[in-house]
DSSP file (Angstrom, degrees, kcal/mol; ACC not computed):
  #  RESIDUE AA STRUCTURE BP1 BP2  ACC     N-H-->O    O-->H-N    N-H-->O    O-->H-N    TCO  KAPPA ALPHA  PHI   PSI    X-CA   Y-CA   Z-CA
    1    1 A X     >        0   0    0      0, 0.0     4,-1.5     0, 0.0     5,-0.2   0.000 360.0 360.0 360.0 -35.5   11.2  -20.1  -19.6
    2    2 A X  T  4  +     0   0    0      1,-0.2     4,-0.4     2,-0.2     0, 0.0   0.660 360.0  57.1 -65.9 -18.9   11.4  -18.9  -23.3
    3    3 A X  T >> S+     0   0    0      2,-0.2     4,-2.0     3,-0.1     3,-0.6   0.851 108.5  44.6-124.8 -58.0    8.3  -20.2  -23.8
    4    4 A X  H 3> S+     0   0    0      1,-0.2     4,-0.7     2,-0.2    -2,-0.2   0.636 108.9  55.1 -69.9 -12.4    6.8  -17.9  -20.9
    5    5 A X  H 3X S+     0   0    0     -4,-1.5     4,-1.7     2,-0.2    -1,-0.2   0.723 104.6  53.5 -63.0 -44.1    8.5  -15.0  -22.0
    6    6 A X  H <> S+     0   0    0     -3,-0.6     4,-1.4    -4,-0.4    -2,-0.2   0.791 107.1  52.9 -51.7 -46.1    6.8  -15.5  -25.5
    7    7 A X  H  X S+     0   0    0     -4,-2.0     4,-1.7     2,-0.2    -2,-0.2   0.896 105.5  59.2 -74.9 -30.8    3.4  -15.6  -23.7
    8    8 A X  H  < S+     0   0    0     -4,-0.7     3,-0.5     2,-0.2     5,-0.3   0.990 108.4  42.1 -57.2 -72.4    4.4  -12.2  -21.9
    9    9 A X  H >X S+     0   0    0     -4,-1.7     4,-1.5     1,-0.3     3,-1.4   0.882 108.6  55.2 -55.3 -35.5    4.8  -10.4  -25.0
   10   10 A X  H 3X S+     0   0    0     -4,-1.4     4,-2.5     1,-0.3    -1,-0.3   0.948 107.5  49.8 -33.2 -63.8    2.2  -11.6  -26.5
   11   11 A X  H 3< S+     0   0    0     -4,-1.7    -1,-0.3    -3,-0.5    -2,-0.3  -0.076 109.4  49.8 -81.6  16.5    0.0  -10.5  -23.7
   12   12 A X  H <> S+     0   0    0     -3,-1.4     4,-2.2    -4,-0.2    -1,-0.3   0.360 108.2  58.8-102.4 -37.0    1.4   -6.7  -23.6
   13   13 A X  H >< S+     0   0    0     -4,-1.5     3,-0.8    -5,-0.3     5,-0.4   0.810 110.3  45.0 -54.7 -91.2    0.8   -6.5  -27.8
   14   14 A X  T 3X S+     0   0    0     -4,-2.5     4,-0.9    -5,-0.3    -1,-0.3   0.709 105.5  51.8 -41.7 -37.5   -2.5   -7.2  -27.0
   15   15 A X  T >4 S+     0   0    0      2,-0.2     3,-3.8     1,-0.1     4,-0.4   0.989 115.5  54.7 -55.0 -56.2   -2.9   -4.8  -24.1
   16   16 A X  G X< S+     0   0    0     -4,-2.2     3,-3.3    -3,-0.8    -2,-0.2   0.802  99.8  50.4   7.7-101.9   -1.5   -2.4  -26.7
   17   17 A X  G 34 S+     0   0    0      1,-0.4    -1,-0.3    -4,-0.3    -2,-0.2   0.566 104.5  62.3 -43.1 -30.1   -3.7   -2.9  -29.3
   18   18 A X  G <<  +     0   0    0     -3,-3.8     2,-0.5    -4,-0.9    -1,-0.4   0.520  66.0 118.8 -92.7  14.3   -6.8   -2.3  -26.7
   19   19 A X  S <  S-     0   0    0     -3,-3.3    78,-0.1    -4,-0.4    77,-0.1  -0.661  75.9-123.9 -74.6 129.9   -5.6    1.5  -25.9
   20   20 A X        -     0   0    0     76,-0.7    79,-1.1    -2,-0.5     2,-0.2  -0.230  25.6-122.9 -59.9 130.1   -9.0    3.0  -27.3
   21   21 A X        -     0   0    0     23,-1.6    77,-0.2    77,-0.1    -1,-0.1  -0.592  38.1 -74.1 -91.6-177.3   -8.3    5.7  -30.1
   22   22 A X        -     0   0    0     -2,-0.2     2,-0.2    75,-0.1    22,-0.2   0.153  51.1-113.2 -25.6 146.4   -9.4    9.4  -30.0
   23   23 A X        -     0   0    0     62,-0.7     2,-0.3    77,-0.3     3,-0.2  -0.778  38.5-147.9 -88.1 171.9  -13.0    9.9  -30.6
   24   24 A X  E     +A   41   0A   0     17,-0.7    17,-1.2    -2,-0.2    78,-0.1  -0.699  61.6  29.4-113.5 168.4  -13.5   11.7  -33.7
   25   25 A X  E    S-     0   0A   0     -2,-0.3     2,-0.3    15,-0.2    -1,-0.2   0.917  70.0-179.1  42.9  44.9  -16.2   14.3  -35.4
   26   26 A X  E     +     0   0A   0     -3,-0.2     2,-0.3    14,-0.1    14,-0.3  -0.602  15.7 155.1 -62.5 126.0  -16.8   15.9  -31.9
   27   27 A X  E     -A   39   0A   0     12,-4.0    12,-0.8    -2,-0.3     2,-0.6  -0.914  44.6-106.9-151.8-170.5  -19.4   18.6  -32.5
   28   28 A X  E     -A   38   0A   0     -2,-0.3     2,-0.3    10,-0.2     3,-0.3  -0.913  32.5-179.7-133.3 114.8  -21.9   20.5  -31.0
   29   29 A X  E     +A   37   0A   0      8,-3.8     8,-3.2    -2,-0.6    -2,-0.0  -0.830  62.9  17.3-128.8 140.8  -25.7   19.9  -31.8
   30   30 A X  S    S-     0   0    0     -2,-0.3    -1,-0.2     6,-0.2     5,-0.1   0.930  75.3-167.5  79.8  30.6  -29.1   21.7  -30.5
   31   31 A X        +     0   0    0     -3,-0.3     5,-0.2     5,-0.1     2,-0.2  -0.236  16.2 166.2 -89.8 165.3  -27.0   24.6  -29.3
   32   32 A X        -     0   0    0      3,-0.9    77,-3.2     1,-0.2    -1,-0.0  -0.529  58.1 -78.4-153.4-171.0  -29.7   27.1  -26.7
   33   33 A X  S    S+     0   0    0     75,-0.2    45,-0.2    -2,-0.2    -1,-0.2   0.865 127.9   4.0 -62.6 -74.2  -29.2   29.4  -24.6
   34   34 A X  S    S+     0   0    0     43,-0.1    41,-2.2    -3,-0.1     2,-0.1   0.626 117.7  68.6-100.8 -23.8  -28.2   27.1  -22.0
   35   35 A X        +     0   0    0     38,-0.2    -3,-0.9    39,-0.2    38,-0.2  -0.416  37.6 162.2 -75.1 160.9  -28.0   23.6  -23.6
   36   36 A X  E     - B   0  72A   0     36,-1.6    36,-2.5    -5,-0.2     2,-0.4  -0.871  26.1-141.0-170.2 171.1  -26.3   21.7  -25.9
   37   37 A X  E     -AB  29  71A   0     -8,-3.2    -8,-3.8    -2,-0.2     2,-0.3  -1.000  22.1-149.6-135.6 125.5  -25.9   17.6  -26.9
   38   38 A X  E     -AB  28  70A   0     32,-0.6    32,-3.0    -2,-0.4     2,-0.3  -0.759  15.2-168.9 -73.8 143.4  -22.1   16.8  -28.0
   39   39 A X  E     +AB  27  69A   0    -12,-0.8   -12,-4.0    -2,-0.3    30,-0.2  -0.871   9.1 173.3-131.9 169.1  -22.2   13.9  -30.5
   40   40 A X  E     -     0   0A   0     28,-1.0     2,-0.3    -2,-0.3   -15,-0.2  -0.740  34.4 -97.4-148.7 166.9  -18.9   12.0  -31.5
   41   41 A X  E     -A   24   0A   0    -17,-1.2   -17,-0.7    -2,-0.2   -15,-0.0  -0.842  54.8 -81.0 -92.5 144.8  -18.1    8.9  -33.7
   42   42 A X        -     0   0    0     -2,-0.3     2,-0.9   -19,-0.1    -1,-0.1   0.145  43.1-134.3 -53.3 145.9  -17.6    5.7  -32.1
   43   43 A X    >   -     0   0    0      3,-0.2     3,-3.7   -20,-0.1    -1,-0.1  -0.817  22.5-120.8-106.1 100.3  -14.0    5.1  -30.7
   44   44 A X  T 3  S+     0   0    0     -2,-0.9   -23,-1.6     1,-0.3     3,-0.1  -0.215 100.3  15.8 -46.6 119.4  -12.3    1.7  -31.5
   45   45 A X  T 3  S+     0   0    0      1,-0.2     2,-0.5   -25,-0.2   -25,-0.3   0.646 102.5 131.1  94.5  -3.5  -11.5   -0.2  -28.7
   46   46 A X    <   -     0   0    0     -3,-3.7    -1,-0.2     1,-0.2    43,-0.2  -0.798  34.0-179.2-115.4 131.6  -13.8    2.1  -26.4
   47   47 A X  S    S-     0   0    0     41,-3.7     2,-0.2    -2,-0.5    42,-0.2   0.598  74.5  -5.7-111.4  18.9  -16.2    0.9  -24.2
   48   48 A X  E     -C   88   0B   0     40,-0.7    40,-1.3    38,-0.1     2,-0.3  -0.703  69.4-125.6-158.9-172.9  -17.7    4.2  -22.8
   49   49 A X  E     -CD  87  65B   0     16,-1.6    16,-1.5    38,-0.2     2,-0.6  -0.917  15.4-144.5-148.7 121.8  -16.5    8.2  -23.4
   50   50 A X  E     -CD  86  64B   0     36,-4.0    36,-1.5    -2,-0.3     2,-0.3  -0.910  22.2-146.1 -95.4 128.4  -15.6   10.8  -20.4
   51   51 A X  E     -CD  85  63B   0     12,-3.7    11,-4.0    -2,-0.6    12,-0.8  -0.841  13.9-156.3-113.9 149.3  -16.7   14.1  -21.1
   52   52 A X  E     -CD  84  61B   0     32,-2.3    32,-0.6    -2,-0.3     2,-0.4  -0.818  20.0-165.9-126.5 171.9  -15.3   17.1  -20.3
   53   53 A X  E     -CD  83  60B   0      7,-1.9     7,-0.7    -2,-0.4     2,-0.5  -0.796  24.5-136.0-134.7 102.9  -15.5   20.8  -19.6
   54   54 A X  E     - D   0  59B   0     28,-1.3     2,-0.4    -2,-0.4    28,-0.3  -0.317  25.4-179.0 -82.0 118.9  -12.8   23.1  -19.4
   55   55 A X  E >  S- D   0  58B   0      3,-0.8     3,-2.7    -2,-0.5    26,-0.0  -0.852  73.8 -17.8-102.3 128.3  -13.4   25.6  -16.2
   56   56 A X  T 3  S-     0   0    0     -2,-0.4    -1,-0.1     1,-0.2     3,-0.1   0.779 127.3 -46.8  30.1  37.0  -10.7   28.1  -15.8
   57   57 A X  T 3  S+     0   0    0      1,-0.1     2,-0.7     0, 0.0    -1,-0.2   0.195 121.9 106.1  86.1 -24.1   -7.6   26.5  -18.0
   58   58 A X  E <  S-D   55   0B   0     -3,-2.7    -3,-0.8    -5,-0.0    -1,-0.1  -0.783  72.3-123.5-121.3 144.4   -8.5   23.2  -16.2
   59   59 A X  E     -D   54   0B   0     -2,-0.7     2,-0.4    -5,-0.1    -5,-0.2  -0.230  26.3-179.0 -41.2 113.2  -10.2   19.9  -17.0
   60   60 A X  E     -D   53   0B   0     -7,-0.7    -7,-1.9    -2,-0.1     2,-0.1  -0.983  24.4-125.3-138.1 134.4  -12.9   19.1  -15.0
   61   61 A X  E     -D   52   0B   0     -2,-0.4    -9,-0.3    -9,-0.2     3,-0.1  -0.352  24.3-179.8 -81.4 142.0  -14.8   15.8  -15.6
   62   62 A X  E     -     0   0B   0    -11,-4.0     2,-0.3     1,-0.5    -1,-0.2   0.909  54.6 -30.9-111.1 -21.8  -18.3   15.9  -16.2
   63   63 A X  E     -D   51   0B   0    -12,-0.8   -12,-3.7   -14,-0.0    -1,-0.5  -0.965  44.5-126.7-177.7 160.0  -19.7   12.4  -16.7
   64   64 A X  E     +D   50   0B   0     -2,-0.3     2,-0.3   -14,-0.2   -14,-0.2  -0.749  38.5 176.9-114.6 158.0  -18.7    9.0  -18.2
   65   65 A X  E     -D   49   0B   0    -16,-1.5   -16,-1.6    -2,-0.3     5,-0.0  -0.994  36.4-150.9-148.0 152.2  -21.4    7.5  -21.0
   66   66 A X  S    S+     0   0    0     -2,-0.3     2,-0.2   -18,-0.2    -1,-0.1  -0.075  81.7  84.2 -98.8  31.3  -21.8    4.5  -23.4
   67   67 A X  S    S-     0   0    0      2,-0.1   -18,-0.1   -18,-0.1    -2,-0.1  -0.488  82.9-129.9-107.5-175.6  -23.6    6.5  -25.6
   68   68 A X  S    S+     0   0    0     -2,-0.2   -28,-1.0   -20,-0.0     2,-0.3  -0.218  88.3  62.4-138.3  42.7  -22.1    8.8  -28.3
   69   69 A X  E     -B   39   0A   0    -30,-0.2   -30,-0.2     2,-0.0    -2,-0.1  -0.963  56.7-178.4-154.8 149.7  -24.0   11.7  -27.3
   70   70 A X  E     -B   38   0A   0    -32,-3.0   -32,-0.6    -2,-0.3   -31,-0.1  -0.347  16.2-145.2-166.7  93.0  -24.1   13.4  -24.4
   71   71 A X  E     -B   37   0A   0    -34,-0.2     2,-0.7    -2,-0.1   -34,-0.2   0.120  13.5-163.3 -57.0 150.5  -26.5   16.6  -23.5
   72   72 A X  E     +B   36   0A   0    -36,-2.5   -36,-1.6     2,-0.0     2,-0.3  -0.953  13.7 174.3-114.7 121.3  -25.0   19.4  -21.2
   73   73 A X        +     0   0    0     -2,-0.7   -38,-0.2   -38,-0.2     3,-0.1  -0.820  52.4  67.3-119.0-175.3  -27.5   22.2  -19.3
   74   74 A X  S    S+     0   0    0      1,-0.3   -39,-0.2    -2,-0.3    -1,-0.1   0.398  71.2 152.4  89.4  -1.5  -27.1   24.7  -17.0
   75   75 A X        -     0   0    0    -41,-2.2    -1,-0.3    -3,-0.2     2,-0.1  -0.233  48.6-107.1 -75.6 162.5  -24.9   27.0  -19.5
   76   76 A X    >   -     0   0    0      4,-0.1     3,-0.6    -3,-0.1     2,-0.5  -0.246  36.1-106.0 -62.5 151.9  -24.6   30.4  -19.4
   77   77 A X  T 3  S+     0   0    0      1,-0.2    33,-0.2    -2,-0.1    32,-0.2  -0.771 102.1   0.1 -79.3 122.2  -26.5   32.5  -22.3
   78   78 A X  T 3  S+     0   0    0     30,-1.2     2,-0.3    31,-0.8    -1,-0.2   0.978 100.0 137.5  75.9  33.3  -23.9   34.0  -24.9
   79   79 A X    <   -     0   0    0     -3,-0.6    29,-3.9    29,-0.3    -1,-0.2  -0.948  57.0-123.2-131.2 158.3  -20.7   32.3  -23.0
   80   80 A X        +     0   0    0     -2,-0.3     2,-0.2    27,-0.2    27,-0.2  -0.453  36.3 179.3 -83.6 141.7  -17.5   30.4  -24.9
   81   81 A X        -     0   0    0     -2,-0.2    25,-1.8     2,-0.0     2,-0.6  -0.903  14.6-153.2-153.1 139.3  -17.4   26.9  -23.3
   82   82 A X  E     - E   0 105B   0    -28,-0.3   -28,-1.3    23,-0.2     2,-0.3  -0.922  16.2-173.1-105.2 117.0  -14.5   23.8  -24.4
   83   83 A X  E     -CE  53 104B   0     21,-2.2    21,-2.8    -2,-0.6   -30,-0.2  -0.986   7.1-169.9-134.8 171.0  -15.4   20.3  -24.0
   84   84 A X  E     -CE  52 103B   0    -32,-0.6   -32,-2.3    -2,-0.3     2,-0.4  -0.740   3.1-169.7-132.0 165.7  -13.6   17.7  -24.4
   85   85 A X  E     -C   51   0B   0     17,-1.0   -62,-0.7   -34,-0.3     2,-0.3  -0.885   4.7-174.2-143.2 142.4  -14.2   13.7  -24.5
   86   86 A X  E     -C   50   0B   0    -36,-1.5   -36,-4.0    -2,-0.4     2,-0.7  -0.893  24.7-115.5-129.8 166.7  -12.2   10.8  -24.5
   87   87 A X  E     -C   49   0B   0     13,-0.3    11,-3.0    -2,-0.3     2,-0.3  -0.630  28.8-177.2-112.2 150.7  -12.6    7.5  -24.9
   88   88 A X  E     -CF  48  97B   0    -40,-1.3   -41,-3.7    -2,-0.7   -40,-0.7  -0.920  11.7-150.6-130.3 142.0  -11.9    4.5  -21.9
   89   89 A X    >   -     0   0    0      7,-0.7     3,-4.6    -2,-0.3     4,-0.2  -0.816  42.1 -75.5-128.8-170.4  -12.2    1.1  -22.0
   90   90 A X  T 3  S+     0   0    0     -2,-0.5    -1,-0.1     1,-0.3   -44,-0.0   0.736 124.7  56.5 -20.6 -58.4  -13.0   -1.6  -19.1
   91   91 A X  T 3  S-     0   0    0      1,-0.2     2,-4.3     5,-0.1    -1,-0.3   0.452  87.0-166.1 -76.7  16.4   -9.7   -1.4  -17.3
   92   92 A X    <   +     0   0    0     -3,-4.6    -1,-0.2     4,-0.2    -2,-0.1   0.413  40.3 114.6  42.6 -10.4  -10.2    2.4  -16.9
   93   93 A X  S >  S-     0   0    0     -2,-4.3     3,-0.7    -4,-0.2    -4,-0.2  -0.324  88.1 -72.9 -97.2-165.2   -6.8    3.3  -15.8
   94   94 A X  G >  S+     0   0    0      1,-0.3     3,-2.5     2,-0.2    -1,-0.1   0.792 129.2  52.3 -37.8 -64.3   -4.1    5.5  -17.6
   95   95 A X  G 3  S+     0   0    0      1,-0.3    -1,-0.3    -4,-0.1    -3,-0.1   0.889 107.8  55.2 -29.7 -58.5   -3.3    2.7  -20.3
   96   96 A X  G <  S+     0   0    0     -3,-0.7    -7,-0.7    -5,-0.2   -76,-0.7   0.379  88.1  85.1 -75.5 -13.7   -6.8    2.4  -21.1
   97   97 A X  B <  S-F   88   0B   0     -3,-2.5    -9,-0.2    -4,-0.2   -75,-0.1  -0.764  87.4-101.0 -96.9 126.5   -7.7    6.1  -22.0
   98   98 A X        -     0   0    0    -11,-3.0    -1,-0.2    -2,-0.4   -77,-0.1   0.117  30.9-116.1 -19.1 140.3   -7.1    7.4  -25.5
   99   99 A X  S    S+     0   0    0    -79,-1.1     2,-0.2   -80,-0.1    -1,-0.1   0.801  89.9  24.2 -67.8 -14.6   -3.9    9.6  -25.9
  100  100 A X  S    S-     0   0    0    -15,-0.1   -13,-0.3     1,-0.1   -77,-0.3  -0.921  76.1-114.8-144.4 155.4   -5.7   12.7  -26.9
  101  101 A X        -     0   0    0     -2,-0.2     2,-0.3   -79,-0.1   -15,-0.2  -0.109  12.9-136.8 -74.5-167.1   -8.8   14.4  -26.5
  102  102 A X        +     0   0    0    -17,-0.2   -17,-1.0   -80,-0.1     2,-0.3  -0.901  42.2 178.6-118.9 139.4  -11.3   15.2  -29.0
  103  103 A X  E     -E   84   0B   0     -2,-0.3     2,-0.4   -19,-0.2   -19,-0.2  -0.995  18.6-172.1-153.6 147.1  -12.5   18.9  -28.1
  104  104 A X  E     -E   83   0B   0    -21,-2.8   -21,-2.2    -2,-0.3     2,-0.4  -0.982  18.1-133.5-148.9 160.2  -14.5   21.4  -29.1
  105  105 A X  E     -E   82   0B   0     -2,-0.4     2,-0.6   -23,-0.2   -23,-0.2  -0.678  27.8-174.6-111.4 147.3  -15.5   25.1  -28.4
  106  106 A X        -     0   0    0    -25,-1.8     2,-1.0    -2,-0.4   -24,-0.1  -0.879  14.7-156.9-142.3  97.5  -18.8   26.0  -28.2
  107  107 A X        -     0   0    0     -2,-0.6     2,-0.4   -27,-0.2   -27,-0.2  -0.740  18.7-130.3-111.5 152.6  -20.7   29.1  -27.9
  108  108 A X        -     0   0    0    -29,-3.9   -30,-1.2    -2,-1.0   -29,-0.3  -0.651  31.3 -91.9 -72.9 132.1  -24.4   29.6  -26.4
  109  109 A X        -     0   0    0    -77,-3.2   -31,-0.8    -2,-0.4     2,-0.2   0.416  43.3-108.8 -26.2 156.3  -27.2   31.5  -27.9
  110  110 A X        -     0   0    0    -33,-0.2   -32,-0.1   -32,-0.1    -1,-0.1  -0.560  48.0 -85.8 -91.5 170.8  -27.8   35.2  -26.9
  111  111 A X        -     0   0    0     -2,-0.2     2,-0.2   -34,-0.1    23,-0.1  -0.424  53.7-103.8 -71.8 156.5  -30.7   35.9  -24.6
  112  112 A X        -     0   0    0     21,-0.3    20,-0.1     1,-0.1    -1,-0.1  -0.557  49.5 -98.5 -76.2 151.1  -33.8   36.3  -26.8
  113  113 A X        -     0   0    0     -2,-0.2     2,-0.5     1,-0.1    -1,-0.1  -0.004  28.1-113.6 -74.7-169.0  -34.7   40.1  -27.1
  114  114 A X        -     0   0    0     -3,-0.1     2,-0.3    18,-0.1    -1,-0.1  -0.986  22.3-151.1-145.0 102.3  -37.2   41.9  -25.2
  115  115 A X        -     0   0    0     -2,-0.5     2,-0.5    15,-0.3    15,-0.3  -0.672  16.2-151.2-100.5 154.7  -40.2   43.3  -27.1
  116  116 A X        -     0   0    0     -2,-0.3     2,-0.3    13,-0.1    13,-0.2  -0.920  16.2-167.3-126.9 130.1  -41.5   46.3  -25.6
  117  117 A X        -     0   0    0     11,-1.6     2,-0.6    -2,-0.5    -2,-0.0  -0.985  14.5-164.8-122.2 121.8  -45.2   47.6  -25.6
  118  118 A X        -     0   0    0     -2,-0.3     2,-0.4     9,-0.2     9,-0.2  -0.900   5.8-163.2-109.3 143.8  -45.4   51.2  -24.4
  119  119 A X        -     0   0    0     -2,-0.6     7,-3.2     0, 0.0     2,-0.5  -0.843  15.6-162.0-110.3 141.3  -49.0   52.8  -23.4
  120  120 A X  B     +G  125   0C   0     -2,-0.4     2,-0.2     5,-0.2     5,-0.2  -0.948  13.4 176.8-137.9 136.1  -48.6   56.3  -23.3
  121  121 A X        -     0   0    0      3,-2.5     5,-0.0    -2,-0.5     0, 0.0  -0.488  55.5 -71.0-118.3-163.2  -51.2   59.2  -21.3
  122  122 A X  S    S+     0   0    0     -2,-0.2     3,-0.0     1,-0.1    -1,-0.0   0.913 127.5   7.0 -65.7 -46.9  -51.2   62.8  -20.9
  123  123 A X  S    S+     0   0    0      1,-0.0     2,-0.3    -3,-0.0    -1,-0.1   0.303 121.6  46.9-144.7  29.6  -48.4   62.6  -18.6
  124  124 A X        -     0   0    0      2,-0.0    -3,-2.5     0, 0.0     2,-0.3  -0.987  54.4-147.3-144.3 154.4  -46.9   59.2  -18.2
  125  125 A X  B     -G  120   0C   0     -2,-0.3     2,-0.8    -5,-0.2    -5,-0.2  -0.977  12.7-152.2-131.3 143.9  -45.8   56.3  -20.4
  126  126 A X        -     0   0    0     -7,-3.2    -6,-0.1    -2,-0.3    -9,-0.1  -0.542   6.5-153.8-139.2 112.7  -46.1   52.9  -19.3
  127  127 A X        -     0   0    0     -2,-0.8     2,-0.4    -9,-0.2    -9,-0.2   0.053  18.9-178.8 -52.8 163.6  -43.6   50.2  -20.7
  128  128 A X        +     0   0    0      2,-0.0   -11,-1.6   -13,-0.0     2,-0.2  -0.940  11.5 136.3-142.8 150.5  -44.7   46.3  -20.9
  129  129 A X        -     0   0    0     -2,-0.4     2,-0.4   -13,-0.2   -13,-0.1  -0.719  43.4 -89.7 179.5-175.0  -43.4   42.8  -21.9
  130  130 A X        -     0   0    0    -15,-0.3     2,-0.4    -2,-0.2   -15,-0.3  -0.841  51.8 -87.6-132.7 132.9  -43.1   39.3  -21.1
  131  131 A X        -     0   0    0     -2,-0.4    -1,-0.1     1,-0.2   -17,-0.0  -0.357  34.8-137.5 -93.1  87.0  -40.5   37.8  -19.2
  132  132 A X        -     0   0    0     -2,-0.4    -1,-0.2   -20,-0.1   -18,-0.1   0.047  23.7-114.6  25.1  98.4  -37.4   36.7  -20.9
  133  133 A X  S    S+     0   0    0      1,-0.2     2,-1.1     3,-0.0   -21,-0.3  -0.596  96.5  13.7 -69.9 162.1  -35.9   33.2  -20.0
  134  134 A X  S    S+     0   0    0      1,-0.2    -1,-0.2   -23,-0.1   -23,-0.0  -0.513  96.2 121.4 102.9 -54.2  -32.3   33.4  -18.2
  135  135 A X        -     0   0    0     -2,-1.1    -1,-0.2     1,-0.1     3,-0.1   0.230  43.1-173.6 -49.1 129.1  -32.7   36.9  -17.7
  136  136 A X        -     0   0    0      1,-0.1     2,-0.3    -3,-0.1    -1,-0.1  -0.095  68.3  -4.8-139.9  51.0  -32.5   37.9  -14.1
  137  137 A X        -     0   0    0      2,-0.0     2,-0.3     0, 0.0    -1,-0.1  -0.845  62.6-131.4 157.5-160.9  -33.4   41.5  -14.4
  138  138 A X        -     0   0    0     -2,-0.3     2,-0.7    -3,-0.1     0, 0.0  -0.981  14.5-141.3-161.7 132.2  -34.1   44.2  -17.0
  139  139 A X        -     0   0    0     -2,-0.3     2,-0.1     2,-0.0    -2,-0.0  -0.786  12.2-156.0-132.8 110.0  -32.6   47.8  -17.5
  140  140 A X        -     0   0    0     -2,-0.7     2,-0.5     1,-0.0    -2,-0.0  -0.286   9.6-171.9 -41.0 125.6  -34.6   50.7  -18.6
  141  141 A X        -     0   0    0     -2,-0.1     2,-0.3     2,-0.0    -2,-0.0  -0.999  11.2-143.9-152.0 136.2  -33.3   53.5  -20.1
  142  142 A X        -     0   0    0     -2,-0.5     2,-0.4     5,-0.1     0, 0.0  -0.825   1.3-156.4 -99.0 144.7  -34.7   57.0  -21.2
  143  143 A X        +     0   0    0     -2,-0.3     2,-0.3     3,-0.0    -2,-0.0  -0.969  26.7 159.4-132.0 116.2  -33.9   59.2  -24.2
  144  144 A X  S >  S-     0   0    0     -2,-0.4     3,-1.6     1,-0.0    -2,-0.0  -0.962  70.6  -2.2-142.7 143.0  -34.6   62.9  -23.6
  145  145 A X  T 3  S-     0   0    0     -2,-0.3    -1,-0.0     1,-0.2    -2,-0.0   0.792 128.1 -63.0  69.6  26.8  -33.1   66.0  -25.5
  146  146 A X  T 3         0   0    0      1,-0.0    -1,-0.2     0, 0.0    -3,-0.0   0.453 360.0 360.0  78.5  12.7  -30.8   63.2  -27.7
  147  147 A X    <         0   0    0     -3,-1.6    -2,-0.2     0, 0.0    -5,-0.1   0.394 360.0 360.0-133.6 360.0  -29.0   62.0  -24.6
């Protein structure tokens, strides 16, 4: 019985030893308007990375990888965004996840600006330009008498 008690601890030190740490040097690379690729350094003890995105104060998963990169679209132009990844290994459950995240906050490009070509007659002017990605409308504005 001493002798199988011995083999028990053993065998929780080693489950130990496999909790995956933190990932480190999370950062944000390629940054857009609507893209971006997180990259991280490889996580001892991890045999894929969960990524995350913080939505309204809560974590919301977006995908699991074995890579140590992992591009995101669909953002907003000019918006604050938090992600987060942590690292898992095989047996996936609680044990198995790193204790902390790695996170970082992340803004998007601003929308590109709008160049404007105006043709002007006797008694009209008539504005021009070329269509903006993201952008899902355009607002005009007139200057007369300084106001």
């Amino acid at each position: 019985m001493i002798i199988c008690a011995s083999a028990f601890v053993l065998s929780l030190e080693g489950l130990a030893a496999a909790v995956p740490e933190r990932p480190s040097g999370l950062a944000a690379e390629n940054v857009k308007r609507s893209s971006l690729t997180l990259v991280w350094n490889k996580s001892r003890y991890a045999d894929f990375y969960r990524v995350y995105i913080s939505e309204n104060g809560e974590w919301k998963t977006l995908d699991d990888t074995t890579e140590r990169s992992y591009k995101i679209s669909g953002l907003h132009p000019s918006k604050s965004y938090t992600f987060a990844v942590r690292s898992v290994n095989e047996a996936g459950n609680k044990d198995y996840f790193s204790k902390k995240y790695a996170t970082v906050k992340v803004k998007t490009k601003d929308l590109a600006k709008v160049k404007v070509r105006a043709v002007s007659g006797v008694n009209y002017v008539t504005l021009k330009w070329s269509k903006t990605s993201y952008a899902t409308g355009y607002n005009v504005y007139r200057k007369t008498d300084g106001k």
